[in-house]
C-alpha positions as CSV (number, residue, x, y, z in Angstrom):
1,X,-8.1,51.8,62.7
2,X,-7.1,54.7,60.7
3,X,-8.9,55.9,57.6
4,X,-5.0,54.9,56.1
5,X,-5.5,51.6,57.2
6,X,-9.4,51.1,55.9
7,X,-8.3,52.4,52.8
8,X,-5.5,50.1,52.2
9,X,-7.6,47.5,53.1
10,X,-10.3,48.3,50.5
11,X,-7.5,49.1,48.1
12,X,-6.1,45.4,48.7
13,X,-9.6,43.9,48.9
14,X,-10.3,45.5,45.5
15,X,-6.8,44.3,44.2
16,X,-7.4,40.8,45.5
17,X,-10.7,40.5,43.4
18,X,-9.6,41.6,40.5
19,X,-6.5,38.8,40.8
20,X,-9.3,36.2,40.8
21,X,-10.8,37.7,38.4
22,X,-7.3,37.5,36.3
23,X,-7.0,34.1,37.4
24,X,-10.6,33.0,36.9
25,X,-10.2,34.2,33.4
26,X,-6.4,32.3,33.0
27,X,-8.2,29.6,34.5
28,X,-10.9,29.2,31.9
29,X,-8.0,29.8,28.9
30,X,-6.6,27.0,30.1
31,X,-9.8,24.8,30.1
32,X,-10.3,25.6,26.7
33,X,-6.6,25.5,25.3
34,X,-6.7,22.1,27.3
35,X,-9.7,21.1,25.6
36,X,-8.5,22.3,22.0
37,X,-5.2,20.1,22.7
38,X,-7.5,17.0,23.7
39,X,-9.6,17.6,20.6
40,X,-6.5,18.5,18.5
41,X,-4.6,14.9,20.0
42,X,-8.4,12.9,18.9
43,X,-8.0,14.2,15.2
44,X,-4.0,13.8,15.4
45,X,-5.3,10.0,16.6
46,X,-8.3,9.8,14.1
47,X,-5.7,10.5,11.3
48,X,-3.3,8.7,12.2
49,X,-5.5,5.3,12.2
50,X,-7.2,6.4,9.3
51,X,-3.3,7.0,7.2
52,X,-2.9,3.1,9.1
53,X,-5.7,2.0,7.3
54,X,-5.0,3.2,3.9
55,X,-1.7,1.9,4.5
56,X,-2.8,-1.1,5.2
57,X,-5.1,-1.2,2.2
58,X,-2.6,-0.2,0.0
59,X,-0.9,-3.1,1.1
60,X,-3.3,-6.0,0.6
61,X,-4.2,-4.1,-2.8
62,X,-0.3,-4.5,-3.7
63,X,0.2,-7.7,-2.6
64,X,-3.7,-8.7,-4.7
65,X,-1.5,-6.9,-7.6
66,X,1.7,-8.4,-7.2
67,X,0.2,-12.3,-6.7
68,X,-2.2,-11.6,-9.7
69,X,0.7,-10.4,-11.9
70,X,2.9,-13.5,-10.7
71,X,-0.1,-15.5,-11.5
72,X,-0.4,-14.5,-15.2
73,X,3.2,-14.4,-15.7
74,X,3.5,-18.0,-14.2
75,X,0.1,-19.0,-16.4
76,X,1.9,-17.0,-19.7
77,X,5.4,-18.7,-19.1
78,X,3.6,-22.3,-18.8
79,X,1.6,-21.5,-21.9
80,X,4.6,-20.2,-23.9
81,X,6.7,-23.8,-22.6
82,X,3.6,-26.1,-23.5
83,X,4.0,-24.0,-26.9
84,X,7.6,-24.2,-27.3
85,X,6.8,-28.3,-26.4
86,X,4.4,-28.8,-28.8
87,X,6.6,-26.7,-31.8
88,X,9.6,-29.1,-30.4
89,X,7.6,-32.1,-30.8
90,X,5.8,-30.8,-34.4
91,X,10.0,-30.5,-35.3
92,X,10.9,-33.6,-34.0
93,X,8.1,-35.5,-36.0
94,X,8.6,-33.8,-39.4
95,X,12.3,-34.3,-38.9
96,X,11.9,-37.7,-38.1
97,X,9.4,-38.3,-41.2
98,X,11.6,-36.3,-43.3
99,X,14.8,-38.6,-42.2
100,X,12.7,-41.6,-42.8
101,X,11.8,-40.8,-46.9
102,X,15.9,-39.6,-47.0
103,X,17.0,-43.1,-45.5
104,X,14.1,-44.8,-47.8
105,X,15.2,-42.5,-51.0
106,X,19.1,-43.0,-50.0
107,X,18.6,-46.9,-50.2
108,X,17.9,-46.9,-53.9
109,X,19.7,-45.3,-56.8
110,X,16.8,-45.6,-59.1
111,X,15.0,-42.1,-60.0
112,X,12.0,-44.3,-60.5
113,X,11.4,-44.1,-56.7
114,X,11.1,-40.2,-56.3
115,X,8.1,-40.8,-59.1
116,X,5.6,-41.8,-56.2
């Protein structure tokens, strides 16, 4: 071999090592890029059934909301028809009474008989 040739060789050699070097280092960029993605995706996934959760929360609570406000509008509308009922019926009775002492009055002429 020629001192050419030996040096070439060393020169590759050299050249060779400091590619693995290169790719040692790429290698452990990726490792950690891949691991940052991995922990990146868990949060991503954390979040994501944690916003699910909420959601879902936010749900029941509306729906809780929604059936207790049908609830006391159902209760109020009752109250206010048993009300109206009871008014109606009140009406009814006084008119009834009142047409009863007009009949009774309209029967006799005599003045006496408003006198009671």
């Amino acid at each position: 071999m020629t001192a050419t040739t030996m040096t070439t060789i060393t020169t590759t050699k050299k050249a060779i090592a400091t590619d693995m070097k290169a790719i040692a280092t790429t290698m452990t960029v990726i490792t950690i890029t891949m691991t940052t993605i991995t922990t990146t995706m868990t949060v991503i996934i954390i979040t994501m059934t944690t916003i699910t959760t909420t959601m879902t929360v936010i749900t029941i609570t509306m729906t809780t909301i929604t059936t207790t406000t049908t609830m006391t509008v159902i209760t109020i509308t009752m109250t206010t028809i048993t009300t109206t009922m009871t008014v109606i019926t009140i009406t009814m009775t006084t008119i009834t009474i009142t047409d009863g002492h007009h009949h009774y009055h309209d029967g006799h002429h005599h003045h006496d008989d408003h006198h009671h």
